[in-house]
C-alpha positions as CSV (number, residue, x, y, z in Angstrom):
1,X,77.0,102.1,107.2
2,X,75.0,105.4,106.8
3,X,72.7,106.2,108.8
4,X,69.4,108.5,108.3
5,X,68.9,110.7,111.2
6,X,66.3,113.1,109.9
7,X,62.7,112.0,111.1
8,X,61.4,113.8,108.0
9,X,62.9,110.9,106.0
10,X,60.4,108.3,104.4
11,X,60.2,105.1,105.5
12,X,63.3,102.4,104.3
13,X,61.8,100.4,101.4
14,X,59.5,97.0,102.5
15,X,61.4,93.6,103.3
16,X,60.1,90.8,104.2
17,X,59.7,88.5,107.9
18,X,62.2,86.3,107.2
19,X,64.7,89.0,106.3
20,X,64.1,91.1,109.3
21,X,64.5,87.7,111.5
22,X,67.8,87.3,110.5
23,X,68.7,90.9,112.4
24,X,69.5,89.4,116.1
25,X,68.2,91.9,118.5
26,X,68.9,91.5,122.2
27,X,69.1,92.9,125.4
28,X,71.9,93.2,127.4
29,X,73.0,94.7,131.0
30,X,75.6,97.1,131.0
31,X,78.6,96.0,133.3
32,X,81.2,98.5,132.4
33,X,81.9,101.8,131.0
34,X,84.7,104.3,129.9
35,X,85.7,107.0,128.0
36,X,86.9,106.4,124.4
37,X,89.0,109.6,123.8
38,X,91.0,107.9,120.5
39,X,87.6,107.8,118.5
40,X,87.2,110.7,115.9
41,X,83.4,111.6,117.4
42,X,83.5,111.6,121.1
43,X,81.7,108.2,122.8
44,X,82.2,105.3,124.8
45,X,83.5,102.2,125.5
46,X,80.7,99.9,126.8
47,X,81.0,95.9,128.1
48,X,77.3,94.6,127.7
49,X,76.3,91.4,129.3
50,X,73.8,89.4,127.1
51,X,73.6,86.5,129.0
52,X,74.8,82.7,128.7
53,X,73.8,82.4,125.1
54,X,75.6,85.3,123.6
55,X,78.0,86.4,126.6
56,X,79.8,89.9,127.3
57,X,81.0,91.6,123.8
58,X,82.0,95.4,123.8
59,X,80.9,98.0,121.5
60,X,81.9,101.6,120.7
61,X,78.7,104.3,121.2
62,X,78.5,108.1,120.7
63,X,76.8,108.8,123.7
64,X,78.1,111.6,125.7
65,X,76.2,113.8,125.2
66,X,73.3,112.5,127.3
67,X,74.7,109.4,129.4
68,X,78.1,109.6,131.7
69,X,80.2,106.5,131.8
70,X,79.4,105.6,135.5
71,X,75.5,106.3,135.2
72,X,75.2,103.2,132.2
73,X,76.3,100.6,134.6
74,X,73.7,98.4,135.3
75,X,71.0,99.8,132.5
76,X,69.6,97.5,129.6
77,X,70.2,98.0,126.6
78,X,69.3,96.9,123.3
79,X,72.4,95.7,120.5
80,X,72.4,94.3,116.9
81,X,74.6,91.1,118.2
82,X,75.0,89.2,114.5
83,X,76.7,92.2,112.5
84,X,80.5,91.2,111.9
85,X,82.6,93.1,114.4
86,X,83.9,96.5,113.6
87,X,87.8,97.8,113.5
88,X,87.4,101.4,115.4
89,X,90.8,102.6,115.9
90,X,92.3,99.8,118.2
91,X,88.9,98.9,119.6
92,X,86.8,96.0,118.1
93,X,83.0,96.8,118.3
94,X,81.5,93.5,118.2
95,X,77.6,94.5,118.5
96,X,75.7,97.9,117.4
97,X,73.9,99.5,120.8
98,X,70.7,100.7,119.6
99,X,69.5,104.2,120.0
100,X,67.6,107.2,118.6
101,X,68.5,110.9,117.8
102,X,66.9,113.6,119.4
103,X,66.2,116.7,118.1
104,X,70.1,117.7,117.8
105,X,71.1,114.2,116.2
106,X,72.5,113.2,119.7
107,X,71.8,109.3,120.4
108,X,68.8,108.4,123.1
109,X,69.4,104.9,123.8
110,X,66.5,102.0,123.2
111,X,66.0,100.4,126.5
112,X,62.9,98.2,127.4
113,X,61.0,99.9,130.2
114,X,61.0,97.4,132.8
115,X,63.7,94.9,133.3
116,X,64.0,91.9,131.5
117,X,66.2,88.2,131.3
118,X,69.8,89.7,129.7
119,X,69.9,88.1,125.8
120,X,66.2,88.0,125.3
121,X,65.7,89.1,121.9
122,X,63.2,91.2,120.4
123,X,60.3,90.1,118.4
């Protein structure tokens, strides 16, 4: 998937409700964190906990630049949880953490700002 990281960039083209309702986007807690040093772009290993209705599924993020491993545990985050997973090296991404670049490119994640229940999903 290619992503558009220039804010310069027009808007995607129109689609519908019902097509953006079937994009399943929750929250989840972080609950663990590590390096990934076999990916080709340097990033992380992250174990999200989206409650009882989706569970904990792991995901591969390029966020070093801005977030050490041991400073995620315990933040919210928000992930795509309905794309198929993703072969990345040995590691299976199962859900796409959502973020922002800043003004380098370099991912700001998308976090509500106050907490809320793990696997609510945004609307």
């Amino acid at each position: 998937m290619h992503l558009i990281h220039d804010p310069r960039s027009p808007a995607a083209p129109r689609i519908d409700f019902d097509r953006f309702l079937t994009v399943d986007i929750r929250v989840g807690t972080i609950v663990a964190a590590e390096a990934f040093p076999e990916a080709r772009k340097p990033a992380l290993k992250l174990r999200i906990d989206f409650g009882p209705g989706v569970g904990v599924k792991q995901s591969s993020a390029q966020l070093t630049r801005h977030y050490a491993a041991a400073a995620l545990i315990g933040r919210q985050v928000a992930a795509v949880v309905n794309f198929p997973p993703r072969q990345i090296g040995k590691f299976v991404s199962e859900v796409l953490t959502l973020g922002f670049p800043d003004e380098n490119g370099e991912v700001v994640l998308f976090s509500p700002d106050r907490p809320v229940p793990d696997g609510a999903r945004l609307f």
